[in-house]
C-alpha positions in Angstrom: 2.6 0.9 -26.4 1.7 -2.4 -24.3 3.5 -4.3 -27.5 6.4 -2.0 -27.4 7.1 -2.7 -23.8 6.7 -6.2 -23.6 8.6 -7.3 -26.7 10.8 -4.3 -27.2 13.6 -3.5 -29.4 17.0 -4.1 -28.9 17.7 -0.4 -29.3 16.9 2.9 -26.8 13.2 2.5 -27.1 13.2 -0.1 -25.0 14.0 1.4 -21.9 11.8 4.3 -22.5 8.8 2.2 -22.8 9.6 0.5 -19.5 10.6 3.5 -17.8 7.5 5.3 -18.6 5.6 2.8 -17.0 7.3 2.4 -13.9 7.1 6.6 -13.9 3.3 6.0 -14.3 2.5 3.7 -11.9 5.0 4.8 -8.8 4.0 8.5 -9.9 -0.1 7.4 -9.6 0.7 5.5 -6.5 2.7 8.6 -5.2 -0.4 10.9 -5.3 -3.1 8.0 -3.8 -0.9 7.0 -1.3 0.7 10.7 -0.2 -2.6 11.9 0.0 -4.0 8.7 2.1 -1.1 8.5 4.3 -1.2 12.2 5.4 -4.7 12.3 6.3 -3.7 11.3 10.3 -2.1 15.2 10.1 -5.8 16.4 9.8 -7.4 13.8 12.7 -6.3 16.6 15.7 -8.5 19.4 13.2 -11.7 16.8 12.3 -11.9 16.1 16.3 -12.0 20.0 16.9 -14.5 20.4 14.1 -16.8 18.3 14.4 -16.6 17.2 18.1 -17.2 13.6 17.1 -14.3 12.4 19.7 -10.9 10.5 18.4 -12.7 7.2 19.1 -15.0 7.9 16.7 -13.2 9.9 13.6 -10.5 6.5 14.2 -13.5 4.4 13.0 -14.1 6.4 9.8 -10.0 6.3 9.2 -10.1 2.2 9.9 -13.3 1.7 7.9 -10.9 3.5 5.3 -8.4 1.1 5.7 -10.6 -2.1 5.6 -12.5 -0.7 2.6 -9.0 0.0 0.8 -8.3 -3.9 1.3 -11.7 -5.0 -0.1 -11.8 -2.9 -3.0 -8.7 -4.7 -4.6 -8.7 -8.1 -5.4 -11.6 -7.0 -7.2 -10.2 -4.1 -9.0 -7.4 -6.1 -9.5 -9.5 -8.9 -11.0 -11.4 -6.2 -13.2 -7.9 -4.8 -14.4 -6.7 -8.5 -15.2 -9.8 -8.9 -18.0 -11.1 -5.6 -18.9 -8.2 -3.2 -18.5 -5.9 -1.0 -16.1 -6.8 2.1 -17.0 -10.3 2.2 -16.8 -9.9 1.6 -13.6 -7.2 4.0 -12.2 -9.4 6.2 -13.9 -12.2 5.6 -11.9 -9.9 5.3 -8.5 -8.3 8.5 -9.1 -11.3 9.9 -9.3 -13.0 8.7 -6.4 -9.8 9.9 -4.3 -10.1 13.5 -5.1 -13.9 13.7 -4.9 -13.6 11.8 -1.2 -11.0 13.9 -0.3 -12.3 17.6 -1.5 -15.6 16.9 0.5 -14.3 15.5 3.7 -14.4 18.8 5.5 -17.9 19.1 4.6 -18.5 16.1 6.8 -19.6 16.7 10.1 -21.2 13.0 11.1 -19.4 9.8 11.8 -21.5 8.3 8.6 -20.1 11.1 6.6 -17.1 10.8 7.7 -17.0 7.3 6.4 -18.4 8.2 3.2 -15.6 10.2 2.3 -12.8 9.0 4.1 -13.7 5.4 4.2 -15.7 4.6 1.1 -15.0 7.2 -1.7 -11.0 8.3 -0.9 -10.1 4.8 0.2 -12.1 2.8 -2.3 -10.5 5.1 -5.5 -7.2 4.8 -3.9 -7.6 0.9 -3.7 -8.2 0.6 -7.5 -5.5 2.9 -8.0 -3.4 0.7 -5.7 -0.6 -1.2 -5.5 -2.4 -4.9 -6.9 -3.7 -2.8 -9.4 -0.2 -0.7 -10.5 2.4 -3.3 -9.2 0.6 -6.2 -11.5 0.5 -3.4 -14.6 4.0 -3.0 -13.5 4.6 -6.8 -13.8 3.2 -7.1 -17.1 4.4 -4.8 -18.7 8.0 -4.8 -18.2 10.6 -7.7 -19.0 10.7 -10.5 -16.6 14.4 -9.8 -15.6 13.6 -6.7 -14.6 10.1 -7.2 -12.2 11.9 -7.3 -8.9 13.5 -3.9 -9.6 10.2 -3.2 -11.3 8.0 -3.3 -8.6 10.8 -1.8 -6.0 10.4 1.2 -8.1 6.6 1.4 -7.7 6.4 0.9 -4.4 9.3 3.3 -4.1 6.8 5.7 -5.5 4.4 5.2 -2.7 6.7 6.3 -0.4 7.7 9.5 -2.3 4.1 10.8 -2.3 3.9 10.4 1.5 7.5 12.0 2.0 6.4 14.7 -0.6 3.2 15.4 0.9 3.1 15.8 4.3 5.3 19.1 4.0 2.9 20.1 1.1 -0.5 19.6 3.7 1.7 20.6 6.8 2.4 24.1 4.4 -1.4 24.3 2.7 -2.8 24.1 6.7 -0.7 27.3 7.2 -1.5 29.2 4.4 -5.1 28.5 3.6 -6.3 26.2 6.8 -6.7 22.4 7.5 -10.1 22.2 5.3 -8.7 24.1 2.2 -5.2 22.1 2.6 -7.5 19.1 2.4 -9.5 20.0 -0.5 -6.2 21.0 -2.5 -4.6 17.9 -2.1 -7.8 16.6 -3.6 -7.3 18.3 -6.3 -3.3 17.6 -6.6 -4.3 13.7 -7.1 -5.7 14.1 -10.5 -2.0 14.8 -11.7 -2.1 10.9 -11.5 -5.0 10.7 -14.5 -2.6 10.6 -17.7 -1.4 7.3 -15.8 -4.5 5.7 -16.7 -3.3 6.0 -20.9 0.4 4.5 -20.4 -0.7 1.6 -18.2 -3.9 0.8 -20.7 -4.1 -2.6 -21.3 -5.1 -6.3 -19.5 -3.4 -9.7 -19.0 -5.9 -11.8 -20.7 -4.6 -11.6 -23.9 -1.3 -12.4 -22.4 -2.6 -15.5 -20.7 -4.5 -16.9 -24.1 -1.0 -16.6 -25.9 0.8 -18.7 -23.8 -2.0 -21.5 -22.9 -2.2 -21.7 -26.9 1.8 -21.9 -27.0 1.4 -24.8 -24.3 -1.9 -26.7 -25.3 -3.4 -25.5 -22.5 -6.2 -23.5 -20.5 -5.4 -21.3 -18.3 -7.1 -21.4 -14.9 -10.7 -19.1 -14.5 -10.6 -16.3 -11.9 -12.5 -18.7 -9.8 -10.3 -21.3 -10.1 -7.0 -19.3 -9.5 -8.6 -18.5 -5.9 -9.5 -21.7 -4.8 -5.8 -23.1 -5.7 -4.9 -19.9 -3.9 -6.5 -20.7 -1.0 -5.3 -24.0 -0.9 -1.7 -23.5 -1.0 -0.1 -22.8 2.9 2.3 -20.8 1.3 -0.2 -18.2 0.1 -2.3 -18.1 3.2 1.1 -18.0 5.3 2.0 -14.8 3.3 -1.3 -13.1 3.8 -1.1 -13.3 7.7 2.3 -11.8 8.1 1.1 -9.2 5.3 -1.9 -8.6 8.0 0.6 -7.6 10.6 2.3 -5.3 8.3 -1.1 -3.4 7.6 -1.7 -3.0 11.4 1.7 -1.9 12.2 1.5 0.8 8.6 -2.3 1.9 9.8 -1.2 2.4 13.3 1.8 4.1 12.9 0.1 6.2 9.4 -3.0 7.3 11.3 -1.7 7.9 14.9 2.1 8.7 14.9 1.3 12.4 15.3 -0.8 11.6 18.1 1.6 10.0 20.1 4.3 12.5 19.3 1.4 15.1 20.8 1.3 12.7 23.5 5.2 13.1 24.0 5.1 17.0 24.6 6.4 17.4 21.0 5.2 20.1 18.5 2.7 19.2 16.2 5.4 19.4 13.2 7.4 16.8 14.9 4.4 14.5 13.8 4.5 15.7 10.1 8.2 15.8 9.7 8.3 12.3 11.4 5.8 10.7 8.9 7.8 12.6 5.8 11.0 10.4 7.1 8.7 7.6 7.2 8.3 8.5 3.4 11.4 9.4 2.8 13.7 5.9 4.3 10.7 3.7 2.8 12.1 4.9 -0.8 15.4 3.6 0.5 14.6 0.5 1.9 11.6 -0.3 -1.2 14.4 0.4 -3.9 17.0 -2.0 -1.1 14.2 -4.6 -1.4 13.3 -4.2 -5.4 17.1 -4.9 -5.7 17.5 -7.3 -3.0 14.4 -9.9 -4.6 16.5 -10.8 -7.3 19.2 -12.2 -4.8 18.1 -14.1 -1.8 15.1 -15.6 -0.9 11.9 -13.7 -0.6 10.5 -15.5 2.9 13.8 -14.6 4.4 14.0 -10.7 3.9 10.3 -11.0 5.1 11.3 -12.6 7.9 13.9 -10.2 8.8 11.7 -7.2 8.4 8.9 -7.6 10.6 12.0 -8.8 13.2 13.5 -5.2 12.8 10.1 -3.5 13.4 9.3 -5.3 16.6 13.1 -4.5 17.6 12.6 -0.6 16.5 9.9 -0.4 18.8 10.7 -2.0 21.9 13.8 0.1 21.5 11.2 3.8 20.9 9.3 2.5 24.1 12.4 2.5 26.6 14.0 5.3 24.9 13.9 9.2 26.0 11.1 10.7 23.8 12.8 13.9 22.4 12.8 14.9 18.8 16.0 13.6 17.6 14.8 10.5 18.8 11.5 10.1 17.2 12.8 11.2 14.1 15.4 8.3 13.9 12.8 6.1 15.0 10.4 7.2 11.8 13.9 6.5 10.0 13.8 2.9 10.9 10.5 2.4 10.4 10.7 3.8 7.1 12.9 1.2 5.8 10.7 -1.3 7.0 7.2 0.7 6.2 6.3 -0.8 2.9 9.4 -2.5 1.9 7.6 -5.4 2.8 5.3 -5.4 -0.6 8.2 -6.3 -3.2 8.8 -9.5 -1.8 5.1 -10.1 -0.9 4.2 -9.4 -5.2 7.0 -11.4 -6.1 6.1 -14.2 -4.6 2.7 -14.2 -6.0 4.0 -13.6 -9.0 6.7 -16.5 -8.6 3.9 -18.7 -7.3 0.9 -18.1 -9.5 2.3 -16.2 -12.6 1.1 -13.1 -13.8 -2.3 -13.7 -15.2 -4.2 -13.3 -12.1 -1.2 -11.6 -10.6 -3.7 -8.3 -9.6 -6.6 -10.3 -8.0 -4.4 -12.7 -5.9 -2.1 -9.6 -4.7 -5.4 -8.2 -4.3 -6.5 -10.6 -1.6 -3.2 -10.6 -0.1 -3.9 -6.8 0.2 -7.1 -7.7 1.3 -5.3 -9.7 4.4 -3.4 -6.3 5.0 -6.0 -3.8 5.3 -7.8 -6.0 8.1 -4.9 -6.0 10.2 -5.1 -2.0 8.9 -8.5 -1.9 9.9 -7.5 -3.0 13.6 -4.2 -0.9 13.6 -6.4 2.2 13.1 -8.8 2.0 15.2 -7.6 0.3 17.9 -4.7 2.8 18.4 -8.0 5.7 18.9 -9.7 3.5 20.9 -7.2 2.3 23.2 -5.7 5.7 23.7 -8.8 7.3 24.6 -9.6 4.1 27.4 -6.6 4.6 28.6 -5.1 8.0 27.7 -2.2 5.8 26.3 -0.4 4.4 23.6 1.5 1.8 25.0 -0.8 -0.9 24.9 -0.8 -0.8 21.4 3.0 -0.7 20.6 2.9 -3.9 23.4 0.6 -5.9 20.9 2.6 -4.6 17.4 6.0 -5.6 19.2 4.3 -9.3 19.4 2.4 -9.7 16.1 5.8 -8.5 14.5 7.6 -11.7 16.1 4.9 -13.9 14.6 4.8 -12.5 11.2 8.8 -13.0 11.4 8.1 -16.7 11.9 5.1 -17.7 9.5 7.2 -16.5 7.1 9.8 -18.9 7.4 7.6 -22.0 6.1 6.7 -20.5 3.0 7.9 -22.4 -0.4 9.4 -20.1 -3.2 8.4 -22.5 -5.9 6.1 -21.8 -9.6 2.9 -23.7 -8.8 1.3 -25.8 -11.7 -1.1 -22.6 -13.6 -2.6 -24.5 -16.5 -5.2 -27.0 -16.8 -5.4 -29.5 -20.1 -7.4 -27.8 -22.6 -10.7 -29.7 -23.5 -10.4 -32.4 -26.4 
């Protein structure tokens, strides 16, 4: 299959093979994602459950985020040698077991457990370093822009998708059986783990043998990483997109509750969330190929700090708030096409999963802050505003370290020894 895809006929087959990976990773990043980015629906029912306070259940859902970050530059760099699908394997897993026992949990440590470690760990080697650098891989390079629009795309489909589905489970069967069920949905993404088999080392021997070269070790790919502005400019403005995604993914329906608005305001606000970030990811798949990465980074953390300064001033009725979870939507994750490309521009596409992974990495700190800040802040100060104050701010600085950055291939290979 892997062969198929990346030197492909010049008939039909072709684009079967490449869409049937793209189907496999956006639909496996659908399902990890949906059921990660729905989980603020159920914060309201943990706090009544287990009378832990919001304070402390927002630890357990920023641990999450952190432990999401750290799980994939080194899933990604297990991927790049040993192989994809042995580890979306193990991620899906790891996701649906974390998931079915969360309302078991009725401690802040077990809460962490299975939020934090087990749901956000599987879904962080079933992540986007990990499906996006598959993605990359696997399909032709014309097409990679589009390619990983399409994944990312995916993403946002699951959390359109299922926040109706848990928002419809809760009323049927109950917040802990809704829970447990969509535990249980994300091992539809485990026939991913077969179409996106495979690794980039072979890929990376071929073409040091075509040049007479070496190509560089994992360790040596992350210390010319880290020594390139470019790269370490990217990863702080990627850190301001994960604290504005955590904030707004974990406590949106809280400050719709804070608003006066019904509780299904929250969940139909974070399905357009879901539903505009398939918009604006496919807008930015397309757009990659045609002006310069830096720049539509630049402009999208500019239209989120815009979006909200606007949401803070304006009346808070529904109509409103569901426009605003419009904008935001485009902006949501739209932000990770031009982020992977320009990895993948920079440092090629043999460590392409372990350097997106530490750019991910970057993401889920600000995530980590996003999260639980928003819990702790609101319940010093009864509150949100605070919060939207510093996301308004970091979003004009990630608008401007962007603008430095240097689209341009880096040197990949070393000589090869005599």
């Amino acid at each position: 299959m892997a062969s198929d895809v990346l030197n492909p006929p010049a008939s039909s087959g072709r684009k079967i093979a490449v869409w049937l990976v793209l189907l496999a990773a956006a639909g496996a990043f659908a399902l990890t994602m949906g059921t990660r980015q729905t989980m603020g629906l159920f914060l309201s029912a943990l706090n009544t459950s287990t009378g832990l306070g919001v304070g402390s259940i927002s630890l357990a859902f920023a641990f999450g985020q952190l432990w999401w970050g750290l799980t994939q530059p080194f899933a990604g760099a297990v991927a790049d040698r040993i192989g994809t699908g042995r580890v979306i394997l193990l991620g899906v897993a790891l996701v649906a077991v974390g998931t079915i026992i969360t309302p078991l949990m009725t401690t802040t440590a077990g809460l962490i457990l299975a939020i934090g470690v087990l749901a956000a760990g599987g879904a962080g080697m079933a992540g986007p370093s990990v499906l996006m650098a598959a993605s990359t891989r696997l399909v032709p390079p014309a097409q990679r822009g589009l390619a990983t629009g399409i994944v990312n795309a995916g993403g946002s489909f699951g959390q359109f998708a299922m926040a109706p589905i848990a928002i419809g489970l809760t009323a049927a069967v109950g917040w802990a059986s809704a829970m447990q069920w969509l535990g249980v949905l994300v091992l539809l993404a485990l026939p991913a783990a077969l179409v996106l088999k495979g690794n980039s080392k072979a890929l990376a021997a071929q073409a040091a043998a075509a040049s007479g070269t070496q190509a560089l070790t994992a360790r040596q790919a992350i210390a010319q990483a880290l020594a390139t502005p470019s790269y370490l400019y990217l990863a702080a403005g990627f850190l301001v997109c994960g604290f504005h995604v955590a904030f707004l993914a974990t406590h949106l329906p809280g400050v719709i509750a804070a608003c006066g608005l019904p509780p299904e305001v929250g969940g139909w606000s974070l399905a357009m969330i879901g539903l505009f970030n398939i918009v604006g990811s496919l807008a930015m798949g397309w757009a990659v190929g045609r002006w310069r990465m830096k720049s539509l980074l630049s402009i999208l953390y500019a239209t989120r700090g815009l979006a909200v300064l606007i949401f803070l001033f304006a009346p808070k009725t529904t109509a409103v708030v569901l426009v605003f979870a419009a904008v935001m939507g485009v902006s949501f994750l739209s932000t990770v096409p031009p982020t992977a490309g320009l990895v993948a521009k920079m440092f090629g596409t043999a460590n392409m999963a372990m350097l997106f992974g530490l750019v991910m990495l970057s993401h889920q700190i600000g995530g980590f802050f996003g999260a639980y800040l928003g819990g702790s802040v609101f319940q010093a100060t009864g509150s949100y505003d605070w919060v939207w104050y510093i996301d308004i701010a970091l979003a004009v600085g990630a608008a401007l370290v962007n603008l430095p950055i240097r689209e341009a291939p880096l040197k990949r290979l070393v000589p090869a020894a005599a």
